[in-house]
N, C-alpha and C positions, 0 to 999 in steps of 0.2 A: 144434505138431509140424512140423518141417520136413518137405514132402514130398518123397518119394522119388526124383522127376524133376529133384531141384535137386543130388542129393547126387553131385557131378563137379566140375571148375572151370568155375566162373561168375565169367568175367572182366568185372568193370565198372569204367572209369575214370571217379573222381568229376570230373576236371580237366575231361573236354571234355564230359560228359553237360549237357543244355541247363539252364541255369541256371535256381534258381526265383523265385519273388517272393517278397517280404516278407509277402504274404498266405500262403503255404503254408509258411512257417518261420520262425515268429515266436521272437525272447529276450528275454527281461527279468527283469531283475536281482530275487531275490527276498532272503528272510530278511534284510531291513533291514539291505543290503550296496552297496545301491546308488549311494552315499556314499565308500564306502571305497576309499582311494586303494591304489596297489601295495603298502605295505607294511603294509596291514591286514587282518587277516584274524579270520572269526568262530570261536570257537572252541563247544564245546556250547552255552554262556550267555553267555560277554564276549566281548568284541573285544581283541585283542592288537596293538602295532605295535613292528616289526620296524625298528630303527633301530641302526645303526652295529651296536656289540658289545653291546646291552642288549636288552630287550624290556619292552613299558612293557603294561600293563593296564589297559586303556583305561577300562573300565566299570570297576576296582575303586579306580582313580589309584592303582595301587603301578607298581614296576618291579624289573625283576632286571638284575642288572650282573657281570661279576665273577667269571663263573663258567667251568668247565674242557670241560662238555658240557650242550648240554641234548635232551630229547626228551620227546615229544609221544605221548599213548596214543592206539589205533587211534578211537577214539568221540571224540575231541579232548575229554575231557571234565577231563585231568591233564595237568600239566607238571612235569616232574622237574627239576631242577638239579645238578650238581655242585660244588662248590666245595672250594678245599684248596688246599694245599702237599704237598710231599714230608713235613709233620709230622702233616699233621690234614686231612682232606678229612671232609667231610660234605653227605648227600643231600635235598633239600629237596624236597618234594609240595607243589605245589599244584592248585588249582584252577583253575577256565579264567574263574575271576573274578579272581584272584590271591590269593587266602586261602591261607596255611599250613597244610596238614593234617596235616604230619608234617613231621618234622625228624631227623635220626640220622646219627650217625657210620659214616662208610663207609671202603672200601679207603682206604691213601692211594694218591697217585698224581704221577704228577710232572707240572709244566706241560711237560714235551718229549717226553711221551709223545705221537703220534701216532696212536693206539690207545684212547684213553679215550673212553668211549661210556657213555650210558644210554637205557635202553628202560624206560619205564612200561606194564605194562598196565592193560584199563581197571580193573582188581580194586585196585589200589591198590600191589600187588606191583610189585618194582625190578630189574630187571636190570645189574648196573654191569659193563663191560670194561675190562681195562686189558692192558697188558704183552703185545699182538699175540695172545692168545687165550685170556687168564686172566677166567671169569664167576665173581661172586659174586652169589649170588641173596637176596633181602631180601624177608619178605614184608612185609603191609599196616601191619604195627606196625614195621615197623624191624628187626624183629631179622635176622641170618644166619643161612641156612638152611642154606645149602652155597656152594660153591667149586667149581668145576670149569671144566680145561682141556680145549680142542679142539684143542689141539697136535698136529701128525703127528708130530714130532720127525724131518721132514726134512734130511738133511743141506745141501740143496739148498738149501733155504730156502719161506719160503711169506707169499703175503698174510694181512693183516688177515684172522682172522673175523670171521662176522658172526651176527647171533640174526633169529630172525623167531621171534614170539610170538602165538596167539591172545586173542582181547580178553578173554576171560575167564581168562589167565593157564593155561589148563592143558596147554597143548602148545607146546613151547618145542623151539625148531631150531637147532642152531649150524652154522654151517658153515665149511668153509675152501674160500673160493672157486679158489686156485692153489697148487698144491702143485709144486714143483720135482722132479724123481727124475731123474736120467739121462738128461739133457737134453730130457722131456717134460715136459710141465703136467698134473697130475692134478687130484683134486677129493675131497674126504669130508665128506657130511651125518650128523650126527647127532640124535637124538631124548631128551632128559631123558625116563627112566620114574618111572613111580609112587615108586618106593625114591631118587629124585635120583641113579638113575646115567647115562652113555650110554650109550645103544646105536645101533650103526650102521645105515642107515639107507640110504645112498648112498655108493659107494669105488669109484675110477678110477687107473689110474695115465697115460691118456694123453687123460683129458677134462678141460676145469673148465668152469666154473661161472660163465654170464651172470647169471643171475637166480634168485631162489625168494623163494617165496611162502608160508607159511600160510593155508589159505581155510575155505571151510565153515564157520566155528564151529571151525575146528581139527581137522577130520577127514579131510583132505586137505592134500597137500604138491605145489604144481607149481613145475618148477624147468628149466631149459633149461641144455643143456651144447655143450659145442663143442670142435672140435679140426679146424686149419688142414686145408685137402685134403677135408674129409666135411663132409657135413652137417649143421647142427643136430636137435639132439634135445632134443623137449618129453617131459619124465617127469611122470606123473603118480600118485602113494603115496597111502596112507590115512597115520597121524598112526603106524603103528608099523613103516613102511616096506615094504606089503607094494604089489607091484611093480601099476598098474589096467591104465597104457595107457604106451607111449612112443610119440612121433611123429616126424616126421622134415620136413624143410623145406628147400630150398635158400637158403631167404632167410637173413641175417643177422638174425640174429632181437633186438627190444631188451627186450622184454616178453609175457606171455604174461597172459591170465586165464583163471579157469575160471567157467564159469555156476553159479548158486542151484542147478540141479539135478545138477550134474556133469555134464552130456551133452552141454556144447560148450565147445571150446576155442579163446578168442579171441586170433590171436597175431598180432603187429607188430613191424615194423623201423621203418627210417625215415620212409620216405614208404608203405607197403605192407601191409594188412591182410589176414590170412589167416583163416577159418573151419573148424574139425574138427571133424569128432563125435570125440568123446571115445574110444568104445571101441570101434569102428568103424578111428579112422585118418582117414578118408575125408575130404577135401577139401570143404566146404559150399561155400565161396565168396570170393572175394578180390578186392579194389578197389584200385586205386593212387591218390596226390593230389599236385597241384604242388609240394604245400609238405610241412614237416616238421611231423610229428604228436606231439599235446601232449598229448591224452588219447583215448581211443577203448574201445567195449564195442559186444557185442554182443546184443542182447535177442531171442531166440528167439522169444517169445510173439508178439511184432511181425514177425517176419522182417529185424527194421531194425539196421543199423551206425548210428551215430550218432559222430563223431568231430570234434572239435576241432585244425585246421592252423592253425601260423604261423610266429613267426619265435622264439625262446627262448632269451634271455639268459640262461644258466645263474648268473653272476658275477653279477648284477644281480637274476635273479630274477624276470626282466621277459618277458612274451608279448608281442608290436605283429603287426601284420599280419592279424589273425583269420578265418577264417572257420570257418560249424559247417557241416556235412554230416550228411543223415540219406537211406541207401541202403536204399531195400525191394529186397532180393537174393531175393524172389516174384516181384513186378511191374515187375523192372528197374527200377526209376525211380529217383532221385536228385532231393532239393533240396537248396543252398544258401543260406548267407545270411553276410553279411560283418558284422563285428563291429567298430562302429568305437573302441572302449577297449581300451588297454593293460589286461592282467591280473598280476598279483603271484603268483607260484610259490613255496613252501616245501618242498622235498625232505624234511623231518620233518612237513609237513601233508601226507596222503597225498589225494590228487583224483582225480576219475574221474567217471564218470556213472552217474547211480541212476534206474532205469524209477521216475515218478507213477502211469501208465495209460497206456493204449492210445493211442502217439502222443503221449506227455507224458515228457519226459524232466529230469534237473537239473544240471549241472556242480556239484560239492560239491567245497573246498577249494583253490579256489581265492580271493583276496581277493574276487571277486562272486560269488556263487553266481548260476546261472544258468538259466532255468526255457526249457526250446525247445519251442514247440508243434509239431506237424506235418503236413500231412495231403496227401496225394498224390493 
């Protein structure tokens, strides 16, 4: 429980707060990744590497080539493929050993589409995109279940949408992050119901759309909007768009998460983390860092930020520069510790940090998984 005397801004900067020793913040490389160079990474069971245009499976010796999209389900436990022409495109499941679980003919789609996408959930279900906002959904055996567009039918014009799916496949989000109207940028969230139809969810005609999320188990939607001149706003929904908390930030916000229990909202720009209570509003606590932030969470149980800065090759896929920080925002205190390997980034491997215990944290998803002791 965060105490009451903290809930204001509690500004502390990790850059100059006195550095710690390697005795009070220890890392090491765990799940038999310690090995594993930038372009490998563990997935539920195998190890996959990410080379040029293919991806080779390390534990099963297969590899995939050749294909239009791939993606990766939220437990890394599936990997989807697309492949085709404008004649015949079909969807391949596998394993994160590389086994074939399923095979099926899917939309076609063209290779100049810009817009073709697959999303596996961990259920086995397929999400494929194509044509700037057209979903066709497949469940576990292949078949088609439905079709549906998130089209605004702007005249204006509008981005990519995009889907965010819970790992058990039952609440599924489309969204159109920019919507064009009369020379503003709006935004529309939608929700697949029970009957596979939409319904609305989130609709702006002078906000869009940073970021969203599915969390919870899929019982929660948080999603950040923006519009030049005002301040960002963190919204936060239950899974049938019924309105919990919004919040508001001067920061440029890149990312937002929400806690296991709903009751803290942890949000980040570039170099700058922020802390809310959830339904409150209320300000917990905020840190700034010399460098750019590559992953960060907030563990309430602990009072502790724990956050990974450096340098992030986005085109490369490459971290250099390291260092982890773990902030108890009770006891003011901060340690650091410098990380001297490069780290391997996959934007379909999703990464972040998972509490072990008290003072026991893990970098997941990245090519090392990474175990930090801590103790202040």
């Amino acid at each position: 429980m965060i105490k009451k005397h903290l809930l204001g801004i509690f500004l502390l900067s990790a850059s100059v707060t006195a550095v710690c020793s390697a005795q009070s913040l220890s890392i090491n490389a765990v799940d038999n990744t310690a090995r594993n160079g930038t372009s490998v990474f563990n997935l539920a069971e195998g190890k996959v590497s990410f080379q040029g245009a293919g991806i080779q499976f390390i534990s099963g010796n297969t590899s995939m080539a050749n294909y239009l999209a791939y993606g990766v389900s939220g437990d890394r436990s599936l990997l989807a493929f697309l492949k085709g022409n404008n004649d015949n495109s079909r969807d391949s499941l596998v394993n994160s050993m590389g086994s074939t679980l399923n095979e099926f003919d899917a939309v076609n789609v063209s290779r100049g589409d810009p817009s073709v996408a697959v999303y596996p959930a961990n259920s086995g279900e397929v999400l494929v995109r194509d044509n700037i906002a057209n979903f066709n959904f497949y469940d576990s055996f292949g078949e088609l279940i439905t079709n549906l567009s998130s089209s605004s039918q702007s005249k204006g014009g509008e981005s990519i949408s995009e889907a965010a799916i819970s790992g058990d496949g039952e609440t599924v989000v489309l969204f159109t992050p920019k919507i064009k109207r009369d020379g503003e940028l709006g935004s529309q969230v939608q929700y697949v119901d029970r009957t596979m139809n939409l319904q609305s969810l989130y609709f702006s005609v002078e906000r869009y759309i940073k970021t969203l999320d599915v969390v919870g188990d899929g019982q929660f939607v948080i999603f950040v909007t923006a519009k030049e001149g005002t301040d960002d706003r963190i919204h936060i929904t239950d899974r049938y768009g019924n309105d919990l908390s919004v919040l508001s930030t001067d920061e440029d916000l890149q990312g937002v998460l929400l806690s296991d229990d709903a009751q803290t909202v942890t949000a980040y720009s570039g170099r700058r983390v922020l802390v809310f209570d959830a339904l409150s509003g209320e300000r917990v606590a905020g840190t700034s860092f010399r460098s750019d932030l590559i992953a960060v969470n907030y563990f309430p149980q602990d009072n502790t930020i724990v956050a990974l800065t450096g340098s992030y090759n986005t085109d490369a896929g490459v971290a250099d520069n390291l260092d982890f920080h773990a902030i108890d925002i009770e006891r003011r205190k901060v340690e650091r510790q410098s990380y001297g390997s490069s780290l391997g980034l996959n934007e379909e491997i999703g990464r972040g940090f998972v509490r072990l215990g008290s003072g026991n944290y893990k970098l997941e998803g990245a090519s090392k998984h990474l175990e930090i002791r801590v103790s202040f």
